[in-house]
C-alpha positions as CSV (number, residue, x, y, z in Angstrom):
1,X,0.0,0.0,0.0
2,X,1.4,3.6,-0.7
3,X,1.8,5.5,2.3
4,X,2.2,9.8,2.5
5,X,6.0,9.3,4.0
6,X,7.2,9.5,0.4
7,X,11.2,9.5,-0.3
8,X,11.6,10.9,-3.7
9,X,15.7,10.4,-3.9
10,X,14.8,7.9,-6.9
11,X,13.0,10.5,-8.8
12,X,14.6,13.5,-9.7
13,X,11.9,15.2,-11.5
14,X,9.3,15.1,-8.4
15,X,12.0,16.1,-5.9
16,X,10.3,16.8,-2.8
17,X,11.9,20.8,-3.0
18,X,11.0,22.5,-5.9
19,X,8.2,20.7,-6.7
20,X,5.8,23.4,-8.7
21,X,2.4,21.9,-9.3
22,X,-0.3,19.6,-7.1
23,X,-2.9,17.6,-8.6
24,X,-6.9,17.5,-8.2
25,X,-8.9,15.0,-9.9
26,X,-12.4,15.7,-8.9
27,X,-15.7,14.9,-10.3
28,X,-19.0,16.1,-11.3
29,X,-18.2,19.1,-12.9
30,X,-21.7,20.2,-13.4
31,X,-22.1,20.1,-9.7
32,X,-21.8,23.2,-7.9
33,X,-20.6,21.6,-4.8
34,X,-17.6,20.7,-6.9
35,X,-17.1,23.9,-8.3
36,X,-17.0,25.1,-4.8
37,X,-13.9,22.3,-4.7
38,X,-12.6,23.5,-7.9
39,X,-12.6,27.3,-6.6
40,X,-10.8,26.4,-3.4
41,X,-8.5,24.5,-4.9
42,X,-7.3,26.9,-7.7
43,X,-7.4,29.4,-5.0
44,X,-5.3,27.6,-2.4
45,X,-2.7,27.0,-5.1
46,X,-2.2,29.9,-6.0
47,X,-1.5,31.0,-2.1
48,X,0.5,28.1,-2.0
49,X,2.7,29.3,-5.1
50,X,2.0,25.9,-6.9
51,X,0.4,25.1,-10.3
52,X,-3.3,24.0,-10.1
53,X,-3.6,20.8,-12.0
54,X,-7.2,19.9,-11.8
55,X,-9.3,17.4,-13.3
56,X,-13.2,17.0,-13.0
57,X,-15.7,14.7,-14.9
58,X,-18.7,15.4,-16.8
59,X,-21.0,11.9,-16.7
60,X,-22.2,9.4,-14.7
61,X,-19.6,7.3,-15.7
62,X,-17.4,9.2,-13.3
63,X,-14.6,6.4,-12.3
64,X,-14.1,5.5,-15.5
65,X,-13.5,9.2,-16.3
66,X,-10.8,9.4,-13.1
67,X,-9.1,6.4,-15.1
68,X,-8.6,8.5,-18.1
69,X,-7.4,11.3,-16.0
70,X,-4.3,9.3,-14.6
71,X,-3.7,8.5,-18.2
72,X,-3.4,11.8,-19.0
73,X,-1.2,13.0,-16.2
74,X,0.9,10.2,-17.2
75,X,1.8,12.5,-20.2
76,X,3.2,15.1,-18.3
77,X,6.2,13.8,-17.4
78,X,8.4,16.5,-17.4
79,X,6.0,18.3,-14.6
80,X,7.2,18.1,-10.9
81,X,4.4,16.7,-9.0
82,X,4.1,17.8,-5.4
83,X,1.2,15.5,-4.6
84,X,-2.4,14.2,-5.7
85,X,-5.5,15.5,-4.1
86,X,-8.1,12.7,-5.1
87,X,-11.9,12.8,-4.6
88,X,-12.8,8.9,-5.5
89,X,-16.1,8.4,-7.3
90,X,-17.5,4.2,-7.0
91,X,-19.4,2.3,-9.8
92,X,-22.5,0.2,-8.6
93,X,-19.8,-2.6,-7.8
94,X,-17.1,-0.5,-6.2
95,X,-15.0,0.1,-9.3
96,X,-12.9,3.1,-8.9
97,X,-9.9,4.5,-10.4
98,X,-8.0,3.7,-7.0
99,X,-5.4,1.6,-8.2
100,X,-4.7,3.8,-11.4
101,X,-4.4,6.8,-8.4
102,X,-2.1,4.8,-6.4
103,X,0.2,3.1,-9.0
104,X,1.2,6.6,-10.4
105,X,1.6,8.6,-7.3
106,X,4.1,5.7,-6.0
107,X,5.8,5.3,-9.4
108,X,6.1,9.3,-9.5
109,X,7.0,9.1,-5.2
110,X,4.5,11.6,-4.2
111,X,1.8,11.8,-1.7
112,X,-2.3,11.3,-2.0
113,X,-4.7,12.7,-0.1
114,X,-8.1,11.7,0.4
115,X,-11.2,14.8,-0.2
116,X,-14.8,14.6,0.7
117,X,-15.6,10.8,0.0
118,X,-13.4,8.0,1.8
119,X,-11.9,5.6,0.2
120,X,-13.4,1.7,0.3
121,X,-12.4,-1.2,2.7
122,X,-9.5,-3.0,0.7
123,X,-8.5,0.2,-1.4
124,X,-4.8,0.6,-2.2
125,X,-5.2,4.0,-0.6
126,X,-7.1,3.1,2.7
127,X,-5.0,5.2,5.3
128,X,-3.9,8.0,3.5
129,X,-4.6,11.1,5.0
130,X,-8.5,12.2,4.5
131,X,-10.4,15.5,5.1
132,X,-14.2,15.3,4.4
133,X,-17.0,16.2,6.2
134,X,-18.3,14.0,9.2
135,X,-21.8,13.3,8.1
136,X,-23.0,11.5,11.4
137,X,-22.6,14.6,13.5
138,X,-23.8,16.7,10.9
139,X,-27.0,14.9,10.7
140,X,-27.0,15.1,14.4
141,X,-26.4,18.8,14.3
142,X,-29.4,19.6,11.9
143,X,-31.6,17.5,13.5
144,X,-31.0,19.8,16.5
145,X,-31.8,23.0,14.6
146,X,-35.0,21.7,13.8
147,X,-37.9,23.0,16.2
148,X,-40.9,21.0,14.8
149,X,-42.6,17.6,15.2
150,X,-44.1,17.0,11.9
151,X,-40.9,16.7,10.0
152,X,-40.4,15.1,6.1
153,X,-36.8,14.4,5.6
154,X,-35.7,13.9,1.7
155,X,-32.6,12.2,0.8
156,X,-30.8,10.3,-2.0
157,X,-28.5,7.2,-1.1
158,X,-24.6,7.7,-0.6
159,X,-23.5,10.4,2.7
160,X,-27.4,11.3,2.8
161,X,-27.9,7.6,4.5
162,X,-25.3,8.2,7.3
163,X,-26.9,12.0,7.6
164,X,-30.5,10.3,8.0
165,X,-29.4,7.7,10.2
166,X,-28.3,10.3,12.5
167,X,-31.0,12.6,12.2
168,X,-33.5,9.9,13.2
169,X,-31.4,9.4,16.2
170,X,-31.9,13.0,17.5
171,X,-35.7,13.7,16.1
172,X,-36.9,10.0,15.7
173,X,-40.5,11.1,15.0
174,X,-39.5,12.4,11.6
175,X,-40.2,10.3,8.5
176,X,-37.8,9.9,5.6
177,X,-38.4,10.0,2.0
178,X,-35.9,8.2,-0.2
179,X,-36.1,9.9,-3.5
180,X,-34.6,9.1,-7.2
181,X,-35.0,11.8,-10.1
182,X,-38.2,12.8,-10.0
183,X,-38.2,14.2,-6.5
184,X,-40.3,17.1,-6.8
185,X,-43.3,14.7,-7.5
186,X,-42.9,13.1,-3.7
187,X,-42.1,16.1,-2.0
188,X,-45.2,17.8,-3.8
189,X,-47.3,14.6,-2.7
190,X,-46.9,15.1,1.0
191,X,-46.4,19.1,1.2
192,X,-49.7,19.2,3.2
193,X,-48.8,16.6,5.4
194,X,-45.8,18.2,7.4
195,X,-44.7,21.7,8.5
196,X,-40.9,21.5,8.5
197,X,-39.0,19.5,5.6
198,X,-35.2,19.2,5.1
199,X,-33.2,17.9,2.4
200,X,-30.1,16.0,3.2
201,X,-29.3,16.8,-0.3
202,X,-28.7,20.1,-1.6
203,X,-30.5,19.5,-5.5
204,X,-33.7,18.1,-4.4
205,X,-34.4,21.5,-2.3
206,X,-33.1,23.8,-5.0
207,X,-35.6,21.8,-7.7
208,X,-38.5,22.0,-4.8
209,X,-37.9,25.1,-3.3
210,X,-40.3,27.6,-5.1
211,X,-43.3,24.8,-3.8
212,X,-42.2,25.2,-0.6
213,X,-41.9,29.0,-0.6
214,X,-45.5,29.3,-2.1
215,X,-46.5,26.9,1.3
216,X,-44.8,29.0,3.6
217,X,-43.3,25.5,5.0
218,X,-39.9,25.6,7.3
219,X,-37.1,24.5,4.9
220,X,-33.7,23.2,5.8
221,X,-31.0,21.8,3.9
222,X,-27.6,20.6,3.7
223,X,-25.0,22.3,0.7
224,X,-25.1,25.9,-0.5
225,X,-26.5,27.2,-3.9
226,X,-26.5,30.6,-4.7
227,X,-30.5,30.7,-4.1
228,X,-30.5,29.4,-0.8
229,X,-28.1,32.0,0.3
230,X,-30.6,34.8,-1.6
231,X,-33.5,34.0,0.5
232,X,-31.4,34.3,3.6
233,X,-29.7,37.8,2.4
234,X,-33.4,38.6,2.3
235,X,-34.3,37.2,5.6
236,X,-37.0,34.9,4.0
237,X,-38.7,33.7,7.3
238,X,-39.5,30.2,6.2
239,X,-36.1,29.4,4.7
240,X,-34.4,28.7,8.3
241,X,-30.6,27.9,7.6
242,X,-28.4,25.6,5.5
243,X,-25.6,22.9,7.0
244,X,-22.8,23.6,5.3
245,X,-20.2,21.4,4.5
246,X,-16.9,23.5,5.0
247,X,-16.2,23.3,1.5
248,X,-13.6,26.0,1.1
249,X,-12.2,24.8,4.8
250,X,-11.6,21.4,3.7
251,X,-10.2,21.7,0.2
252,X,-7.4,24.3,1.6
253,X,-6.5,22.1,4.3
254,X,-5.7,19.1,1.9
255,X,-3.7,21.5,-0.1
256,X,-1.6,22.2,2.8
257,X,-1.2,18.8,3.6
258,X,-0.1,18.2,0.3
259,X,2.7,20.9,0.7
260,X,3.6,19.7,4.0
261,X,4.4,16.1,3.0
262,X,0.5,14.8,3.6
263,X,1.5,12.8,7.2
264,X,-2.1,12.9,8.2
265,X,-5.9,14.3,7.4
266,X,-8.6,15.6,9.6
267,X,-12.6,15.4,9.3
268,X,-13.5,18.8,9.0
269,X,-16.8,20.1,11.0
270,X,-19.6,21.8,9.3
271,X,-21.8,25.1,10.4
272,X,-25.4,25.9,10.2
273,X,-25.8,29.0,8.2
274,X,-28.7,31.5,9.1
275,X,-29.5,34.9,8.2
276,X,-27.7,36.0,11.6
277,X,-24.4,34.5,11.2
278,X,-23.8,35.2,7.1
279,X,-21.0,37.9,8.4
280,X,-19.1,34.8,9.7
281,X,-15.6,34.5,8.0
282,X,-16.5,30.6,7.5
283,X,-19.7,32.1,5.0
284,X,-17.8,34.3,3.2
285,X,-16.0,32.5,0.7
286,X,-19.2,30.6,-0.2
287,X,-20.7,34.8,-0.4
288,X,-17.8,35.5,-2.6
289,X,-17.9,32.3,-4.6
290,X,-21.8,33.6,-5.6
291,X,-21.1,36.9,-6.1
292,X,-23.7,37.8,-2.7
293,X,-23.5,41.0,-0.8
294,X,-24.6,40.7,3.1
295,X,-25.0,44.0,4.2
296,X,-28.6,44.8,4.1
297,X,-29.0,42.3,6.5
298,X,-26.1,42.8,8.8
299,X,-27.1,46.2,9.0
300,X,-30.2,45.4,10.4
301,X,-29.4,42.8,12.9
């Protein structure tokens, strides 16, 4: 298994000084979560004084896609590498570009480090240094923002299950709706039948959200898009908050642990956002990401 204690002696071209670029090979392009990731990373970089290398894919095929990338890095062999940040996207029967990921980084004798989704049980790179978002307490922590009793939760399978797990734990009364595409038709069909609903995904709110606005019904959600964070600039009163993952937070810190020889990741806690806190510095670069000003409402606090 490759480990982050990398000697690069063997290698001249990635020699651990002087090293002038770091790889990201991401996924989902379209997503804006991932272009969050992007934005950070490009941005950390650049602080960093290192060449943003990143990567992204475009389908559902998205492991297949992190193959190719490899392939292509492969290419650039007269680049010095300073390490790999890798965000691994599974198949339906675990297939995964891990071994591609893995092979290269200890052929090139560089460092990986894990972002936002762990690796699998067995993986070549099980133990290399991860920085994601603890979904448990997250799930936990939303569940204790919410103040009602009839509660619909929505959710699509992957981090959402571990989310709704540990929401049920804190507000077990709450019933959970396991969607697929069309998820406006389910939240639609029970929109009388409740008077708070959260989304443990950020896409089925922002598809459902004009519904739910038209109800007046208490809305909270995990992941920020440029909407949610409009209706609480505007102080909407039925839009209550959004968990955030720490986006930003998290993709910075893997670039410094790239730079620092990647010896060891972190899980990185997330925040409630709410009209009250949106002057926070941990809201900001999601603000600046969108292009939002604050200041008509942190004028009138």
């Amino acid at each position: 298994m490759f480990t982050s204690c990398v000697n690069n002696n063997d290698n001249p071209i990635d020699a651990e000084t002087g090293a002038s670029s770091i790889v990201m090979i991401g996924k989902l392009g379209q997503v804006e979560y991932w272009q969050q990731v992007e934005s950070a990373f490009r941005t950390a970089c650049q602080k960093a004084d290192v060449e943003a290398l990143y990567y992204t894919t475009a389908t559902e095929n998205a492991c297949q896609e992190q193959v190719v990338a490899v392939e292509q890095l492969k290419q650039l062999a007269g680049k010095r590498l300073k390490g790999i940040i890798y965000a691994p996207a599974y198949g339906l029967s675990g297939e995964s570009a891990d071994a591609e990921v893995a092979a290269f980084a200890q052929q090139r004798g560089i460092p990986v480090v894990i972002l936002d989704t762990p690796v699998l049980t067995g993986s070549p790179l099980a133990g290399n240094p991860y920085f994601g978002t603890d979904n448990a307490a997250s799930g936990r922590a939303l569940a204790e923002e919410v103040k009602g009793d009839r509660v619909a939760v929505f959710m699509q399978s992957g981090a959402a299950t571990e989310r709704a797990e540990a929401f049920k734990a804190v507000k077990a009364g709450a019933t959970v709706y396991l969607v697929g595409e069309d998820a406006n038709s389910v939240v639609e069909n029970v929109i009388n039948e409740y008077d708070d609903f959260v989304f443990l995904n950020g896409h089925i709110c922002a598809g459902a959200l004009s519904m739910l606005k038209e109800k007046g019904k208490d809305v909270y959600t995990f992941d920020v898009y440029g909407e949610f964070l409009d209706e609480l600039i505007a102080g909407k009163a039925y839009f209550k908050g959004i968990m955030a993952q720490n986006t930003f937070g998290m993709t910075s810190k893997a670039v410094e642990a790239v730079m620092a020889g990647a010896k060891q990741g972190e899980t990185v806690p997330a925040f409630f956002i709410t009209s009250s806190n949106l002057g926070d510095d941990n809201v900001k670069p999601f603000l600046d990401f969108y292009g939002k000003k604050t200041y008509s409402v942190i004028e009138n606090k």
